[in-house]
C-alpha positions as CSV (number, residue, x, y, z in Angstrom):
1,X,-5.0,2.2,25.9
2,X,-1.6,1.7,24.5
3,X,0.2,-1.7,25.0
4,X,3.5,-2.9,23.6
5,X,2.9,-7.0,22.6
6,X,6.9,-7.6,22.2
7,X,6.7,-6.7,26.2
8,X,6.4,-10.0,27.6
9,X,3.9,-10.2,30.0
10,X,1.3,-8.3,27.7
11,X,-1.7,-9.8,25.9
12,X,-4.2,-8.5,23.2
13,X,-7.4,-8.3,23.6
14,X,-9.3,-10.9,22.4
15,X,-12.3,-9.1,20.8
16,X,-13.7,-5.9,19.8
17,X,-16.3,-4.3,17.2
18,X,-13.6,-3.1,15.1
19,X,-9.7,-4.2,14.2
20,X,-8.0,-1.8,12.5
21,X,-4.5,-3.2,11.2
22,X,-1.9,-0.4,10.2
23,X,-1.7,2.5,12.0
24,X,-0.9,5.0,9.8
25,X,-3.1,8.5,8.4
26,X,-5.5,5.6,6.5
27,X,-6.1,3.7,10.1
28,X,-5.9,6.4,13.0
29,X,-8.0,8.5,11.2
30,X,-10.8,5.9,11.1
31,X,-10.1,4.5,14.7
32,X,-10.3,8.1,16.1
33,X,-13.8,8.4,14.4
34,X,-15.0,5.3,15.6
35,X,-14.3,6.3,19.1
36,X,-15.8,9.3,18.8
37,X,-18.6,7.7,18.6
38,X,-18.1,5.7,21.6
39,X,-17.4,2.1,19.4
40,X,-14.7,-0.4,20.6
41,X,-11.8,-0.7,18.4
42,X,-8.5,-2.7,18.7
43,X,-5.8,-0.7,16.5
44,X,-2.8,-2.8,16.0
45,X,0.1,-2.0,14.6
46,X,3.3,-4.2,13.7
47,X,5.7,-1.2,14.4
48,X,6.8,-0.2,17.2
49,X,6.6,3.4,18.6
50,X,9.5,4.5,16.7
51,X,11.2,3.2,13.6
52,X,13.3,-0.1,14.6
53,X,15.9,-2.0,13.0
54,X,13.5,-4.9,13.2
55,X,11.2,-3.4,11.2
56,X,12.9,-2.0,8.7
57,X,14.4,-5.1,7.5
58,X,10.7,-6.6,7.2
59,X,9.7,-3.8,4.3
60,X,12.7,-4.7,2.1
61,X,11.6,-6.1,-1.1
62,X,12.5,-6.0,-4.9
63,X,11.5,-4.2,-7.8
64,X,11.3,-5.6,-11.2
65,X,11.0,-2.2,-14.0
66,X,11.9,0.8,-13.8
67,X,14.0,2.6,-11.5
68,X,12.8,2.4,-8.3
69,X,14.4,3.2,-4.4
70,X,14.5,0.5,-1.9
71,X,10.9,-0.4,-0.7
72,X,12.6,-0.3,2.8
73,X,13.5,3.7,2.2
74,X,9.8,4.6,0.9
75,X,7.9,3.3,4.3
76,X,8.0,3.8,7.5
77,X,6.4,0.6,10.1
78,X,6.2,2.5,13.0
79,X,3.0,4.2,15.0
80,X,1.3,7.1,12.5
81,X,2.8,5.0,9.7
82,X,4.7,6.7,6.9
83,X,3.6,9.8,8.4
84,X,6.6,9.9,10.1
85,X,8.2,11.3,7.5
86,X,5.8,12.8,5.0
87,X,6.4,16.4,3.3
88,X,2.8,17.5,4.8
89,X,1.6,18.6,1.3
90,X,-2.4,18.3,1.5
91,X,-4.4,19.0,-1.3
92,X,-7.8,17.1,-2.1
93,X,-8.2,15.3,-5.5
94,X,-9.8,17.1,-8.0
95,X,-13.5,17.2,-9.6
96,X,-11.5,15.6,-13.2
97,X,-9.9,13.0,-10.9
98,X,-13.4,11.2,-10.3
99,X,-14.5,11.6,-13.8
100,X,-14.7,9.6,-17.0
101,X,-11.1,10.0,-18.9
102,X,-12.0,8.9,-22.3
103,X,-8.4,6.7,-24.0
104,X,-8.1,5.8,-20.0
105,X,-11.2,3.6,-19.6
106,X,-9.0,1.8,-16.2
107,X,-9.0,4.9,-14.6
108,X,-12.6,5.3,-13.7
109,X,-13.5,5.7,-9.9
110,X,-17.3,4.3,-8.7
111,X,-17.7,7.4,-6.7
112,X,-17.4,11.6,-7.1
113,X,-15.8,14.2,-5.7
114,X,-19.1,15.1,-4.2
115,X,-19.0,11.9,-2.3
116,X,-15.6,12.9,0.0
117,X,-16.8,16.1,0.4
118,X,-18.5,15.8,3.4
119,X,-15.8,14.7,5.0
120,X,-13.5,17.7,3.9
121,X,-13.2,19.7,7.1
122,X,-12.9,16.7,9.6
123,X,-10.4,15.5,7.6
124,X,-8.4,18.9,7.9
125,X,-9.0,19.2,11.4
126,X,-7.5,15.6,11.5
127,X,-4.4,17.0,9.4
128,X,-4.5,20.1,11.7
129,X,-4.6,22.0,8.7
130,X,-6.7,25.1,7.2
131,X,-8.1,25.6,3.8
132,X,-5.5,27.6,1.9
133,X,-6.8,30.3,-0.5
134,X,-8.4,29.6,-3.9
135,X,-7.0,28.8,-7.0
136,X,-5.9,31.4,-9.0
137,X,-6.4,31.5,-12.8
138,X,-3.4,32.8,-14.3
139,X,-3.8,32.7,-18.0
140,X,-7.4,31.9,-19.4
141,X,-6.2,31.0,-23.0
142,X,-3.5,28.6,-21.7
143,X,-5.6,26.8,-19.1
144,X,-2.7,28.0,-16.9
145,X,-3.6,27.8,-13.3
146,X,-2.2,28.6,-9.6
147,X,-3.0,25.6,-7.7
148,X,-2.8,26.7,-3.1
149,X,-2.0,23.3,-0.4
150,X,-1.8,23.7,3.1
151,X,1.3,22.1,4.6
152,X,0.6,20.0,7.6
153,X,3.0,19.1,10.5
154,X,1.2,16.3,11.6
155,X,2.8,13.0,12.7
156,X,0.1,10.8,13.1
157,X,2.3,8.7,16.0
158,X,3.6,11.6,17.8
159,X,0.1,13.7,17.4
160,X,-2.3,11.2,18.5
161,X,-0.2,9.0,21.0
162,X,-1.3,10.8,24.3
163,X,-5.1,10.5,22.9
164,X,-4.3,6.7,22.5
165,X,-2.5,6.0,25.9
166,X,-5.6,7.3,27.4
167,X,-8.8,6.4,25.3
168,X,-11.2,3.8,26.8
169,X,-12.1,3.0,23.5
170,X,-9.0,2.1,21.3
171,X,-6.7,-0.3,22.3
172,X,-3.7,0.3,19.8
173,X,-1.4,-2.4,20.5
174,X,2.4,-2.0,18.8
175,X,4.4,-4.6,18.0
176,X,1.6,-6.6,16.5
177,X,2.3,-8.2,13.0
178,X,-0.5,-10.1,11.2
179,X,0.1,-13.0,10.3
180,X,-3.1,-14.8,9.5
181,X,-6.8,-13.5,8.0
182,X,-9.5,-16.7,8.7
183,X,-12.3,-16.2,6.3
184,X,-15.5,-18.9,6.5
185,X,-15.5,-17.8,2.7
186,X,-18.4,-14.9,3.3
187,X,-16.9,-13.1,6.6
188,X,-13.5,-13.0,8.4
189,X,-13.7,-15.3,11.3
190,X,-10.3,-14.2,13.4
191,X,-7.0,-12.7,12.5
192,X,-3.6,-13.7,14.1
193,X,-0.9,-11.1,15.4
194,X,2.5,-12.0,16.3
195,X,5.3,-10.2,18.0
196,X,9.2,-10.6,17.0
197,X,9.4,-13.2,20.0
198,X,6.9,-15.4,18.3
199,X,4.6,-15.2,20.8
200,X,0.9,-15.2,18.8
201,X,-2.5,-14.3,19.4
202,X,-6.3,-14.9,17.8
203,X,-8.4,-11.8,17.6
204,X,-12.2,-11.8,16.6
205,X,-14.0,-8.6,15.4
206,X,-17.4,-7.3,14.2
207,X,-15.4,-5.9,11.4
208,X,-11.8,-5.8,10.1
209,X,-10.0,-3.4,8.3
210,X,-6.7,-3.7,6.5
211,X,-5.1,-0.2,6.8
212,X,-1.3,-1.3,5.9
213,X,-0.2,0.7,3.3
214,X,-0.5,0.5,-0.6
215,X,2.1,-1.9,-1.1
216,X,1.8,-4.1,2.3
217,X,-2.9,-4.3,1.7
218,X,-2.0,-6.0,-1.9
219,X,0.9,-8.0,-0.5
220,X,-1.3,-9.5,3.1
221,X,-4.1,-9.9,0.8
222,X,-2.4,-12.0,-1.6
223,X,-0.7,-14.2,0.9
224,X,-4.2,-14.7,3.3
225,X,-5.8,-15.6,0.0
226,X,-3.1,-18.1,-0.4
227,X,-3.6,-19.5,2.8
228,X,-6.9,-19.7,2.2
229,X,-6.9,-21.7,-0.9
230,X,-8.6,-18.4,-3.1
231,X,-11.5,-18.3,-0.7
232,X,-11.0,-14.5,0.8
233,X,-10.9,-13.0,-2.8
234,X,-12.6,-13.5,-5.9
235,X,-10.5,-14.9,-8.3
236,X,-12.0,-12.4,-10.9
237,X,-10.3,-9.4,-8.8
238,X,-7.9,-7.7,-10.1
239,X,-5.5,-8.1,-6.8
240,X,-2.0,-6.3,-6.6
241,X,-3.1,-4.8,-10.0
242,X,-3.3,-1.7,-11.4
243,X,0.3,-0.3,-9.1
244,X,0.7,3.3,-9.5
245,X,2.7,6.4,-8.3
246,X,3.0,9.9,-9.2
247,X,6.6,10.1,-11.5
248,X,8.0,13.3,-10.6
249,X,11.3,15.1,-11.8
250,X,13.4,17.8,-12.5
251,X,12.8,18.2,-16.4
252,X,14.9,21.6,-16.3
253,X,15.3,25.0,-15.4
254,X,13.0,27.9,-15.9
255,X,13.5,32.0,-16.4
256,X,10.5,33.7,-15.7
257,X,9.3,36.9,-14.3
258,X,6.4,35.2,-12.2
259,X,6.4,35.6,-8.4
260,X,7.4,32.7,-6.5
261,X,5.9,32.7,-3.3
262,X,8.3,31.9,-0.1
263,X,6.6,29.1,2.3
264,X,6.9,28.7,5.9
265,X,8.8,24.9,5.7
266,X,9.9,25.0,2.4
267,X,12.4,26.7,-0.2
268,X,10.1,29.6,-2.4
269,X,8.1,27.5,-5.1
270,X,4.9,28.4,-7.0
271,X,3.1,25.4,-7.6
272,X,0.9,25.4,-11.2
273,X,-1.5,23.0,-13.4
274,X,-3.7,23.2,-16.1
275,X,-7.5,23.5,-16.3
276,X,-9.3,21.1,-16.9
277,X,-10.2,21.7,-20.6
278,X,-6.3,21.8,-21.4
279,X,-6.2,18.5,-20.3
280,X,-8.7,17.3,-22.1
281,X,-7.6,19.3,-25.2
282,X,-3.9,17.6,-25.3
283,X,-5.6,14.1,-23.9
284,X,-3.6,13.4,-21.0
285,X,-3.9,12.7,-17.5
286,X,-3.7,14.8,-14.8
287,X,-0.4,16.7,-13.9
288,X,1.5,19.7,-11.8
289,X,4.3,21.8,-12.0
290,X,6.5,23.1,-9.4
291,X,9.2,26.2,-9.8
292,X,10.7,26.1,-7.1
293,X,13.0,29.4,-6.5
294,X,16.9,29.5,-7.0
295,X,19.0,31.8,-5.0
296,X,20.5,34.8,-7.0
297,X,23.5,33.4,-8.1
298,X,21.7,30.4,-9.5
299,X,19.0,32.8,-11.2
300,X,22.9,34.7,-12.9
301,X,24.1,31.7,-13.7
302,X,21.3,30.3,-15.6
303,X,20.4,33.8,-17.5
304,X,24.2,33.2,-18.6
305,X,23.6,29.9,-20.0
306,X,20.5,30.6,-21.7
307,X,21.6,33.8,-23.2
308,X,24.2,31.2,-25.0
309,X,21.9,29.2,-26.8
310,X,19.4,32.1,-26.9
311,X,20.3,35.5,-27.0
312,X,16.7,36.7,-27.0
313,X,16.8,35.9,-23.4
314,X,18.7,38.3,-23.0
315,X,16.7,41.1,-24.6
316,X,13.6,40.2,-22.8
317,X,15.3,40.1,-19.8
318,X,16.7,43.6,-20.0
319,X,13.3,45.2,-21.2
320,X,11.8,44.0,-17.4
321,X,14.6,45.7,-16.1
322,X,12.9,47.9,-13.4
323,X,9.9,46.0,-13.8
324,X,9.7,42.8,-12.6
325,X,11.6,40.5,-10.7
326,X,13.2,37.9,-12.8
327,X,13.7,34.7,-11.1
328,X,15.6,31.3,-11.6
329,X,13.8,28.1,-10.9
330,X,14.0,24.3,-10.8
331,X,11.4,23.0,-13.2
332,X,9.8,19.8,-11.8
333,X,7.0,18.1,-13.1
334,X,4.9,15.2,-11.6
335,X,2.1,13.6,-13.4
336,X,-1.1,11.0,-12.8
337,X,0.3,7.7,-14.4
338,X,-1.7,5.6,-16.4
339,X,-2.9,2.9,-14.7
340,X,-2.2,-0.4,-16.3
341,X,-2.8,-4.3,-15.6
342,X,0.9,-4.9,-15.9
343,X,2.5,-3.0,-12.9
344,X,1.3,-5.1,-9.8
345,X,2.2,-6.2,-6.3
346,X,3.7,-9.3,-6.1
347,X,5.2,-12.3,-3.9
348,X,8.7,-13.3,-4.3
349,X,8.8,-17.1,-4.9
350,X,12.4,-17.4,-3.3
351,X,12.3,-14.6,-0.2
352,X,10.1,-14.8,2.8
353,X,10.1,-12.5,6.0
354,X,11.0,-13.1,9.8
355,X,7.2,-14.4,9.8
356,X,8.0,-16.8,7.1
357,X,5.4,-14.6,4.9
358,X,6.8,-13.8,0.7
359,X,8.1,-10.0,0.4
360,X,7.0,-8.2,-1.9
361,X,7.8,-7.9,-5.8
362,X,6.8,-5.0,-7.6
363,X,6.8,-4.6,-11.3
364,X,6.7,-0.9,-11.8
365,X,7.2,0.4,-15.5
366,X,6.1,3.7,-16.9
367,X,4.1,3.4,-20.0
368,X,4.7,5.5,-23.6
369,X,1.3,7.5,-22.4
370,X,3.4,8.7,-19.3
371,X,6.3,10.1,-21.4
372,X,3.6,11.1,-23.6
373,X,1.8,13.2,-20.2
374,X,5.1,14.5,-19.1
375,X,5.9,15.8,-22.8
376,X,2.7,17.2,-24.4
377,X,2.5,19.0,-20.7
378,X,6.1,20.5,-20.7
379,X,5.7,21.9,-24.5
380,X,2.3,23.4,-23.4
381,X,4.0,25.3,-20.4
382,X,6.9,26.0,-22.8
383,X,4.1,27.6,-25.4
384,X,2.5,29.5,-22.5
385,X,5.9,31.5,-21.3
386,X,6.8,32.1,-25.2
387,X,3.6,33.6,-26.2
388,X,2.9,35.4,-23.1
389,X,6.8,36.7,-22.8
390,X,6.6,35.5,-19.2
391,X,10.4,33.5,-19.2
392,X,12.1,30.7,-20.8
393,X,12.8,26.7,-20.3
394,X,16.3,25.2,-20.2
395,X,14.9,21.6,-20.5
396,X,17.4,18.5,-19.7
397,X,18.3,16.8,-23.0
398,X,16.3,13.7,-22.0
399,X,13.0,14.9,-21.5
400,X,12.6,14.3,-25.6
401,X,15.2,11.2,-26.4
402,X,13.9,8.2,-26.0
403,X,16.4,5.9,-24.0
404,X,14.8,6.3,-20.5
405,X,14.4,8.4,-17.7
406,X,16.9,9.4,-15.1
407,X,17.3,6.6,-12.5
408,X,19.4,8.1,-9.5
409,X,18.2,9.3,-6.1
410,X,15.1,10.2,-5.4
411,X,14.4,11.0,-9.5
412,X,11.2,9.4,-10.6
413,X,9.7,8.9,-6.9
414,X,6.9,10.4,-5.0
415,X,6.4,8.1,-2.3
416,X,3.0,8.0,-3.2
417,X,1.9,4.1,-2.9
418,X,-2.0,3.6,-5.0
419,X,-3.5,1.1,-6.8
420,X,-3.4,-3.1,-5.7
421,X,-6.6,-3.1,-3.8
422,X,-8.7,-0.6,-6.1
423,X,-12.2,0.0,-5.5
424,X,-14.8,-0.5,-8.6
425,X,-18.5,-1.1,-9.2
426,X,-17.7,-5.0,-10.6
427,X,-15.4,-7.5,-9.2
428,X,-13.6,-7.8,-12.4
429,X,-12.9,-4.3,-12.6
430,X,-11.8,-4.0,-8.7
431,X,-11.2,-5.5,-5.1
432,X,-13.1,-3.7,-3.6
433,X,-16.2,-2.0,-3.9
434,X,-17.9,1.8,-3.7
435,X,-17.2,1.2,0.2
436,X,-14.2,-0.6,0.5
437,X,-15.5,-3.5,1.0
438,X,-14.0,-6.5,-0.1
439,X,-16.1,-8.0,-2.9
440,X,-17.4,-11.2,-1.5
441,X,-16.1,-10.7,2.3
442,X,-19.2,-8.9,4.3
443,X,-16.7,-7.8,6.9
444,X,-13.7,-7.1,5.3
445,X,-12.7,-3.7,4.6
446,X,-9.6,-1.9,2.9
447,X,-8.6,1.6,3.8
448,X,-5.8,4.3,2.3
449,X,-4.6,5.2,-1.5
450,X,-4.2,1.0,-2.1
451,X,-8.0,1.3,-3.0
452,X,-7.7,4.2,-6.0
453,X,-8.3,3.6,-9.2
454,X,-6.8,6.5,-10.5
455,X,-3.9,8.7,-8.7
456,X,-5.4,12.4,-10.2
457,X,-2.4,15.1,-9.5
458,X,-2.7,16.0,-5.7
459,X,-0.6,14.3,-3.3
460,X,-2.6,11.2,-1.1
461,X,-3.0,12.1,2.0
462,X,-5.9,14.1,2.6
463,X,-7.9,12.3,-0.5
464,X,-6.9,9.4,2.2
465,X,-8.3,10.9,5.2
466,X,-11.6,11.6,3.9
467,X,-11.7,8.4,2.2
468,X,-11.4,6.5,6.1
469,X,-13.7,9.5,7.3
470,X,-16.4,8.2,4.9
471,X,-15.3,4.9,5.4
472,X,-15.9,5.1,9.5
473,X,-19.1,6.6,8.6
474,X,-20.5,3.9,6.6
475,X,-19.4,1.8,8.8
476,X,-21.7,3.2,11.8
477,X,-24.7,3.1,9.7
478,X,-24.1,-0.4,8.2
């Protein structure tokens, strides 16, 4: 069933076995899999059908660091959540994400890769996606690999909304903002919706999972925990801590007589990393590289600037004459950031919403060990295309000064929303645990990229889906 609560004569139902709040890739994938199996869930969502005005205004928020776009631009409160306007890219974490990173003791996860596995080709058939070819190894020596995704069309709210209208399982109901989280100070006892009229409503559940996004799970949970005087979360947790995204830009522009594949949705780019014994090797975190194709012109007009400040280019490129195809590309990298006690979720002490609930702060700052990622990773690509005569960088004079990072656009942002609610094998070290359960709450659960402790290289989404996939199943067999 699928009710609208700003319509005035509607009501939400009162109970069920499971509440879902957020109905984004994180909560519709775990409410679908719940009714799979024939269980009762209420799926409420404080968006509308659409993006609204309304809503819009109630993710605004300020940032306190680094260069960052408007909270308000990087979300989407709607049904299917920011899924409304992802790129699609789906690629699962890797085996090294899970792992011990030794010089990054704070990004340890309590579970494996082996855990989400399982849950692997649900979670594509969820994304409506198949699994793309292997990885290729491109250069053994360099640790240089070619890294395949599958691109997914899915919108979760246009995908699944038919399904929803007419389950007799879920009741998704839009227009329903929490407002309250009532904990007896070992299980939630009743959460409170409200719509834009005011209008409010009590809700009791088996179970209750926060699916709202990874800024808006660190933001509810600090304000509930306010409300409740500390008693929903342990005052050792680390909440809103540990705020992370994946820092991607353009570093430069790259010659280079590799193939760069054309894609269905998107301009030609070959997509590359490095194994995992090159990371280890140059101790950084994870990170990826994208050359993504210029048109010929572009490819002329950067051989001409090159040959300028080296005329070698220009010998190399003639002997591939007749050879190979010599193409120009934008170089972007983006990279696993550290993650660090300091960047952290927030409420403002002067700013509260149309609910009369804080917005969000966030104190996002990039760390020396990022620049230090995004460096010792360009210079080993650089090595790799000297020694092997496969092309040449034309890097942006910043990527080595030291007085900061572009800070325009869309430069420096992923979208990618992780950390605040992370998930550990100690309270001290996390919120929530192996399970995503809130330590201390036996029926309070967190869902989505809020709860890693560690971003690894891969875009969220699909590490997300399998995460509520395991998730739903732990929660049928609790």
């Amino acid at each position: 069933m699928l009710i609208d609560f700003n319509a005035s004569t509607t009501s939400v139902p009162k109970n069920a076995e499971f509440c879902i709040v957020g109905s984004g890739p994180a909560g519709m994938s775990l409410a679908l899999e719940l009714e799979n199996h024939g269980r009762s869930v209420l799926l409420l969502e404080g968006g509308g059908l659409e993006w609204t005005p309304e809503s819009y205004e109630l993710y605004k928020g300020d940032i306190v660091g680094d260069y960052y776009v408007g909270l308000e631009y990087a979300r989407a409160r709607q049904l299917g959540g920011t899924s409304g306007h992802w790129g699609g890219w789906s690629y699962q974490l890797t085996e090294l994400a899970f792992k011990e990173k030794p010089g990054f003791e704070d990004a340890q996860w309590p579970i494996e890769k082996k855990d989400l596995d399982p849950f692997l080709e649900k979670a594509r058939a969820v994304l409506n996606i198949q699994a793309p070819p292997d990885d290729v190894l491109l250069d053994r020596e360099f640790g240089i690999m070619e890294f395949r995704i599958a691109y997914s069309r899915v919108k979760f709210g246009q995908m699944y909304r038919e399904r929803l209208a007419s389950s007799q399982h879920i009741t998704c109901v839009t227009g329903a903002t929490l407002t309250g989280l009532k904990t007896n100070g070992r299980n939630i006892v009743a959460a409170t919706v409200t719509n834009f009229s005011g209008k409010s409503a009590n809700v009791t559940a088996k179970y209750f999972v926060l699916a709202m996004g990874g800024i808006e799970n660190s933001r509810m949970l600090l304000w509930f925990n306010h409300q409740a005087n500390g008693q929903l979360v342990d005052s050792r947790a680390p909440l809103g801590r540990y705020w992370m995204e994946h820092p991607a830009y353009q570093v430069g522009y790259a010659l280079v007589d590799l193939k760069i594949p054309k894609t269905e949705y998107f301009r030609p780019h070959l997509l590359l990393t490095f194994t995992e014994e090159v990371f280890k090797k140059l101790g950084i975190l994870e990170c990826s590289f994208v050359l993504e194709g210029m048109p010929s012109t572009g490819t002329k007009g950067l051989l001409k600037d090159l040959i300028c400040v080296a005329p070698r280019v220009g010998e190399w490129a003639a002997s591939l004459a007749g050879k190979n195809i010599v193409c120009g590309a934008r170089f972007i990298i983006g990279w696993e950031q550290e993650p660090v006690w300091s960047n952290h979720v927030k409420l403002s002490e002067t700013k509260r919403d149309r609910f009369g609930i804080p917005t969000v702060e966030l104190h996002w700052k990039k760390t020396e060990r990022d620049r230090v990622t995004m460096q010792k990773a360009v210079t080993h690509f650089n090595e790799f295309l000297m020694a092997k005569n496969h092309g040449r960088l034309k890097l942006a004079d910043w990527v080595f000064a030291k007085d900061g990072y572009p800070s325009s656009g869309n430069d420096g942002v992923s979208y990618h929303h992780i950390g605040g609610t992370r998930m550990a094998h100690t309270v001290e070290k996390g919120v929530v645990d192996k399970n995503c359960r809130v330590f201390g709450q036996g029926n309070l659960y967190v869902a989505g990229s809020s709860v890693f402790p560690s971003g690894g290289e891969a875009n969220p989404t699909l590490s997300i889906v399998q995460l509520s996939l395991r998730l739903a199943d732990h929660l049928l067999n609790v």
